[in-house]
C-alpha positions in Angstrom: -4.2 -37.0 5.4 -3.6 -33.5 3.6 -1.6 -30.6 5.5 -0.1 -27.3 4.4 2.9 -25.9 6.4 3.7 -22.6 6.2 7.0 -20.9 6.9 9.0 -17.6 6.4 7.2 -15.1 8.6 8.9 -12.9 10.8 9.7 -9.3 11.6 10.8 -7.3 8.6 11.3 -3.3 8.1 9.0 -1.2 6.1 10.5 -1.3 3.0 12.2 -4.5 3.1 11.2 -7.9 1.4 10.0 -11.4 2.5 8.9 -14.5 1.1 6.4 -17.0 2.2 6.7 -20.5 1.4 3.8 -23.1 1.7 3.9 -27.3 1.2 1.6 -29.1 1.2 1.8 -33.1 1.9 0.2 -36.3 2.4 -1.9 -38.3 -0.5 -2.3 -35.9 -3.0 -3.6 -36.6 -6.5 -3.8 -33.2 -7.9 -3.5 -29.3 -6.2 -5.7 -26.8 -8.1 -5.5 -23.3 -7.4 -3.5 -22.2 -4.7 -3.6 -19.1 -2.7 -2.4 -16.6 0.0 -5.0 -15.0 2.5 -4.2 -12.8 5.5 -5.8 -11.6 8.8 -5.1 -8.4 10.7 -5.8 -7.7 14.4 -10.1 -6.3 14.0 -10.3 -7.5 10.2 -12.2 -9.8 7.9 -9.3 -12.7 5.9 -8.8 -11.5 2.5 -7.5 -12.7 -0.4 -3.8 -12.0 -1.5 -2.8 -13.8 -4.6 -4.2 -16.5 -6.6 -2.7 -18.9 -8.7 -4.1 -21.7 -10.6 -2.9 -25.0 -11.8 -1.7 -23.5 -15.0 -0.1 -19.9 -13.5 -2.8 -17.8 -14.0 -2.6 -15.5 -10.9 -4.7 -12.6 -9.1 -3.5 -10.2 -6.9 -5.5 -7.9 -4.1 -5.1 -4.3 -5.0 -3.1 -3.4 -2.2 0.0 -5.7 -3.5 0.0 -5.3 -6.9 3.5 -4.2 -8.1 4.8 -5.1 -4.8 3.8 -9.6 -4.0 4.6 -12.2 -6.7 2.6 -15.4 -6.0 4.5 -18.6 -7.8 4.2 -22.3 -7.1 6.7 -24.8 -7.9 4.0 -28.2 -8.6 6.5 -30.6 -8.5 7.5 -29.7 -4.7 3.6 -29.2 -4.5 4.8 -25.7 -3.2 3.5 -22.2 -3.1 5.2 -18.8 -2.8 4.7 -15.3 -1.7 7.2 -13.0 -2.4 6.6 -10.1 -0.5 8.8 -6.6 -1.7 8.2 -2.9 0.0 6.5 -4.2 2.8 4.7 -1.7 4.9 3.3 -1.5 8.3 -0.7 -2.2 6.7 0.8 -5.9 5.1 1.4 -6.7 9.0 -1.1 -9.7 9.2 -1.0 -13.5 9.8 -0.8 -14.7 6.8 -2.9 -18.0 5.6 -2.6 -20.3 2.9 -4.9 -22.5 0.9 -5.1 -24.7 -1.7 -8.0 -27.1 -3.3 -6.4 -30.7 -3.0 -8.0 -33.5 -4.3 -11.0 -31.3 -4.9 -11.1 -30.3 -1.2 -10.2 -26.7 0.5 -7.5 -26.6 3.1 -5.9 -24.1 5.3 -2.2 -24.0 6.7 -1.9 -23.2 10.2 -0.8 -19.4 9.3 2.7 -17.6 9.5 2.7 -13.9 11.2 4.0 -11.2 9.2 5.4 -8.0 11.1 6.3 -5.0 9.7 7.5 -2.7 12.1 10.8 -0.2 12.7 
């Protein structure tokens, strides 16, 4: 069985950084592209960052400049680093990956941005 963890939320200043992490366990033969997605209070999910098996990564408009998606494939790990955060990046934050040619979701980790 397959699960992604998420960790690293929390309650952060606007203006201040954060980084997501996300592993994902279990039988695993091969992780494709992994991403970030978040959902605010009233809102559709969207897509944050992208990053395929070979690094190539797409970013939402909103956090260009400001996230950096990276994956470590030996920990089967993604990342979100999250700089100048401001109130509108306040969201749960999802992640997801295709495993073994399958989609799966984390559980989600809240992200507050709030003086």
């Amino acid at each position: 069985q397959v699960q992604l963890v998420e960790s690293g939320g929390g309650l952060v200043q606007p203006g201040g950084p954060l980084r997501l992490s996300c592993a994902a366990s279990g039988s695993i033969f091969s992780i494709n592209a992994m991403g970030w997605y978040r959902q605010a209070p009233g809102k559709q999910r969207e897509l944050v960052a992208l990053i395929t098996s070979v690094g190539s990564t797409k970013y939402a408009d909103s956090v260009k400049g400001r996230f950096t998606i990276s994956r470590d494939n030996a920990k089967n790990t993604v990342y979100l680093q999250m700089n100048s955060l401001k109130p509108e990046d306040t969201a749960i934050y999802y992640c997801k990956a295709n495993i073994n040619d399958n989609l799966y979701w984390g559980q989600g980790t809240q992200v507050t941005v709030s003086s």
